[in-house]
N, C-alpha and C positions, 0 to 999 in steps of 0.2 A: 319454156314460154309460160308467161301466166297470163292465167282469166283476169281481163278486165272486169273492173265495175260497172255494172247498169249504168246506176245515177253517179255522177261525180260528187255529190257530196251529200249523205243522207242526215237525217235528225239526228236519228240514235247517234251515228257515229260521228257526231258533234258534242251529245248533252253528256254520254258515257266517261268520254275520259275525264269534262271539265268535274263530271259529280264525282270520279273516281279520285279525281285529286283532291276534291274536298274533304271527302273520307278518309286519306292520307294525312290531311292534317289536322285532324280530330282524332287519329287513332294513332299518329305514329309515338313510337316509345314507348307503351301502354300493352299493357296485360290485358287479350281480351276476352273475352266472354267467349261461350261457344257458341250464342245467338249472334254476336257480331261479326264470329268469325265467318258464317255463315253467308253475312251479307255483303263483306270483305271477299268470299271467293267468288260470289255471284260480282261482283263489280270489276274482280280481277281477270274472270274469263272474257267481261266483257270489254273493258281494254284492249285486253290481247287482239279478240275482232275488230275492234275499232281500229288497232292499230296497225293491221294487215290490210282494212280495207285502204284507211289512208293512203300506204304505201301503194297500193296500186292507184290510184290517183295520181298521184305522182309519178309513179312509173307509165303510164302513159302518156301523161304530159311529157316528160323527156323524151321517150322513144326508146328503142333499142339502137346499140348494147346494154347501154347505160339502164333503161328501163327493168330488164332481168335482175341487176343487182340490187334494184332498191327493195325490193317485197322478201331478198334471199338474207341480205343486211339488216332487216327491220325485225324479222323472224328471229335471227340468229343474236342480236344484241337483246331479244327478251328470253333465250335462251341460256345465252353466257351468264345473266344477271339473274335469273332463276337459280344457277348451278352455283354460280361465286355466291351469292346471298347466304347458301345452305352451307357452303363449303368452309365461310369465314367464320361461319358459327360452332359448326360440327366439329374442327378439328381433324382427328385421324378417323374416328369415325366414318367422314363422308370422305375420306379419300379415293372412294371409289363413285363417286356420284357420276364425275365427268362420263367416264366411261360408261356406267349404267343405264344413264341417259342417251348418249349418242346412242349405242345399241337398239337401247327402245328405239329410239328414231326410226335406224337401221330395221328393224324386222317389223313396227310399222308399216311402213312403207313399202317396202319391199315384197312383203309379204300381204298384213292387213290392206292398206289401199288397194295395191296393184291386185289380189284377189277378190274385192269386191267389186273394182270396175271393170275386169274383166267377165265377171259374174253377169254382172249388169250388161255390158255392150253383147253378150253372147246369146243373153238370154234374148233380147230384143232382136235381133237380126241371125241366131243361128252361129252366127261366126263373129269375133270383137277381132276385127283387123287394124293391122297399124303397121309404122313403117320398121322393119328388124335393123337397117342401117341405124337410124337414129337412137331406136330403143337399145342397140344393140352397144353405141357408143356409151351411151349413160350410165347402161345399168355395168360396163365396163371400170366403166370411172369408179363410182361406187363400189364398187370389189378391190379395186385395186387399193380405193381412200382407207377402205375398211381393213385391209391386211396390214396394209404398214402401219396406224394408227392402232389398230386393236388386237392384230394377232402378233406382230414382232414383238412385244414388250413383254410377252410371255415366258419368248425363246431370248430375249439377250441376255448375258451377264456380265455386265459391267457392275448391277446395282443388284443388290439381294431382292425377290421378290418379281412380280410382272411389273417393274418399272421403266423407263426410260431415265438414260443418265440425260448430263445438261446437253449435249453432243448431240445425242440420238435424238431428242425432243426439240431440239432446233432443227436437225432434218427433215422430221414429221414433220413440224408446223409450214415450212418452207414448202415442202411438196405438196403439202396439201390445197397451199392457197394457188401455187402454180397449175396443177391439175383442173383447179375447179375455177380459175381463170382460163385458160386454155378451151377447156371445154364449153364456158360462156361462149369467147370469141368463134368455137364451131358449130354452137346453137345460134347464133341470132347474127352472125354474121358471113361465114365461110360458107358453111352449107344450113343453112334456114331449111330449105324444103326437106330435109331426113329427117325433120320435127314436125311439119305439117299434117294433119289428118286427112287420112287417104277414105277413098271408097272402096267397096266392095269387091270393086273390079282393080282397086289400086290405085287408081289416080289419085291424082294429089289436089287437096280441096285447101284455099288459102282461108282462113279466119278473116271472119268479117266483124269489124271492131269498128264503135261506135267513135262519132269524132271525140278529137281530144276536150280535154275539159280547159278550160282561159286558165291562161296567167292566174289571175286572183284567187280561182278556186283551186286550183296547183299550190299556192302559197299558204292558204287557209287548211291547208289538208297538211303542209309541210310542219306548220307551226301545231296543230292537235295531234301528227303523228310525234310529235316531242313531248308535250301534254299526255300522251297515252304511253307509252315508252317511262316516262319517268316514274307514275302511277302502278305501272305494272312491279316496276323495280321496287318500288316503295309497299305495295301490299304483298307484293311475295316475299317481302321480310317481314311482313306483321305475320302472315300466317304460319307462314316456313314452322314454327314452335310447335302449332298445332297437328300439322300433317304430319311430323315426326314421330309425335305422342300418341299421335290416332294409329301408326303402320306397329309402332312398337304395341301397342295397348293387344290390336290386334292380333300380333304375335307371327307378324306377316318381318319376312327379308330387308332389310334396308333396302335392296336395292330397288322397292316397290315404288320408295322414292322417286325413282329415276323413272321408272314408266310412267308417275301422274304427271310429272314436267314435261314428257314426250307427247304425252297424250294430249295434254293441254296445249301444248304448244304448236302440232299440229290440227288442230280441230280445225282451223279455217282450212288449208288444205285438201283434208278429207273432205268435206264439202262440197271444195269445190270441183274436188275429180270426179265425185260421184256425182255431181249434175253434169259434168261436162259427157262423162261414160251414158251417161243417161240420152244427151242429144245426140247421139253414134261419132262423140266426138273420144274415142278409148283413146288416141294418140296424144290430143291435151290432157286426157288424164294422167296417161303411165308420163309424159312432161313432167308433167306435178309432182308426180309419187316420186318419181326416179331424180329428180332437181330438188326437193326437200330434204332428202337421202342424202344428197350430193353437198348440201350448204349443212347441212345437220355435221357431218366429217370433215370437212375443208374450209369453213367459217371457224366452226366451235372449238376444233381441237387447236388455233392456232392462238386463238384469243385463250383461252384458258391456260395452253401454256403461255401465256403472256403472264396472266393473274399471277399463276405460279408463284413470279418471282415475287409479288409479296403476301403470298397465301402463307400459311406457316407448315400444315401439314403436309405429310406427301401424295403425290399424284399418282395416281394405280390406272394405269390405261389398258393393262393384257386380261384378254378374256381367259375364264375357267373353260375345263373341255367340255362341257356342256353346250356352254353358249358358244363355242367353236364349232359344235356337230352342227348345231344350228345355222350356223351362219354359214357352214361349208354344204348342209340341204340348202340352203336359200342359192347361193351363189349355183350350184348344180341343176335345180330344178330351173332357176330363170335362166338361164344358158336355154335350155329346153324350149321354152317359154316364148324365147325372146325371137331365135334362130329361123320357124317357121315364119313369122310375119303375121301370122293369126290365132286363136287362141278358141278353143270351147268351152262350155261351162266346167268341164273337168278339171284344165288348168287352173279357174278361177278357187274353184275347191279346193286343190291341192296347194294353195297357195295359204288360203284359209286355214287348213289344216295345220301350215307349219306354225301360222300366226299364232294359233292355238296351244300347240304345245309349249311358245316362249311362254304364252298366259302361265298354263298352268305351270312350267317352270321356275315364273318369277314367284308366285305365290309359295308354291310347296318344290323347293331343288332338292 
């Protein structure tokens, strides 16, 4: 489920994308400066915002089912266009971007979100309760997206290396979007209340959402969510150069790459789970964390192997054993996590914790 918008239509997330595209065509093709590239990231995060808020405009005005998919498809197409942007340039280089990035996503979320909003709903009320049926289904999903997408291609051989042959990567991509269709149709349709935020005592409290926004401003937000979406695509190829040069200069992992793309691209997200954890709403949060997770895996890995076929380089989707122990604590500990239905500030720690060590993994492995 996602947080509506307040206002259905605000300034900034009006004046943002149209200035951003201006900036795109003053700058595209061009060698820039580091002063402009500066002001190029500040326009490109804010697109990014503009164009998650759009989409939830939109995704209200339609409603659910349909409403869930537009904020997960709007996210997910500035994400594919982040990672093919790097990947068309990079070569072999970046043929591990895809992967580095879903990952971030994955231990994001999973980890970073779902530890601070648990942190936060515990800290205020003693206890961050929520429903284990619903959180239990998701955070499922996600374990399962993440094995077959990121740990089989470690273990197969058909293709030298943690690749997928053509075979194997048309199964992932297939499953993926079936999973995380399936799972839509059990959030917003089948069983809606195993997603609801519950009380203390466990009841189930329905979200109280403001009316829908008209026609016109549904349309006006369809038409800058394409406006902000394009801009996004278009400065994250002006910068792409720069970020590259700055991790290498550094002397930082390629794959630090893939966490500033994750990062970025979840920032409206985090936001909004941590305001939502904040109103003793933890069950819209772990929503959030655990459905960004969910579209990060089952959106991206499908489209990207789509790209594939006219990307040149090859596609590296299996994780190293590192990031396997990690993901095999994440998946372990939210089992833990998930199973009770409520959570202490020590959960939310221990969640942090693991968050922590992907940091300092991605910087110094």
């Amino acid at each position: 489920m996602i947080r509506l918008a307040r206002v259905p239509l605000d300034r900034w997330s009006a004046f943002v994308p149209a200035l951003a595209l201006v900036l795109l065509a003053f700058t595209w093709g061009r060698s820039l400066p580091s002063g402009l590239v500066a002001l190029v990231a500040c326009f490109l995060a804010g697109a990014v915002l503009a164009a998650v808020h759009h989409a939830e405009v939109v995704a209200h005005r339609v409603g659910e089912p349909f409403g869930s998919l537009v904020l997960a498809v709007a996210v997910t197409i500035i994400e594919v266009a982040l990672i093919v942007t790097l990947m068309s340039d990079g070569g072999d280089k970046n043929a591990t971007l895809a992967r580095d990035t879903v990952f971030a996503a994955v231990m994001i979320t999973c980890n970073g979100i779902v530890g601070v909003c648990l942190l936060i709903g515990a800290l205020r009320r003693r206890l961050a309760v929520f429903n284990p049926e619903g959180t239990g289904a998701a955070f499922a999903t996600v374990t399962t997206l993440a094995g077959l997408s990121l740990v089989l291609p470690t273990f197969t051989t058909s293709k030298p290396g943690p690749e997928f042959s053509t075979a194997q990567l048309v199964f992932a991509a297939l499953a993926s979007v079936a999973l995380y269709g399936l799972f839509v149709a059990t959030q917003t349709v089948r069983h809606r209340d195993y997603f609801l935020p519950v009380t203390q005592q466990g009841e189930v409290l329905d979200e109280e959402h403001a009316d829908p926004p008209s026609a016109r401003t549904a349309l006006i937000s369809v038409a800058l969510l394409g406006v902000a979406l394009v801009a996004v695509v278009g400065l994250a190829k002006g910068v792409s150069p720069t970020i590259e040069r700055g991790v290498a200069a550094a002397g930082l992992p390629a794959s630090v790459v893939g966490v500033v793309i994750a990062l970025l691209v979840l920032l409206p997200e985090t936001i909004a789970a941590s305001r939502a954890a904040a109103r003793d709403r933890v069950q819209t949060s772990l929503n959030l964390a655990l459905g960004s997770a969910m579209a990060s895996i089952g959106l991206t890995i499908p489209a990207v192997a789509l790209a594939s076929i006219w990307l040149s380089g090859p596609l590296v989707l299996g994780l190293g054993a590192s990031h396997m122990v990690l993901l095999a604590l994440t998946v372990g500990v939210g089992i833990l996590t998930v199973v009770p239905g409520r959570a202490t500030p020590m959960q939310g720690g221990v969640h942090l914790a693991l968050f922590a060590g992907y940091l300092v993994l991605a910087v110094s492995p």
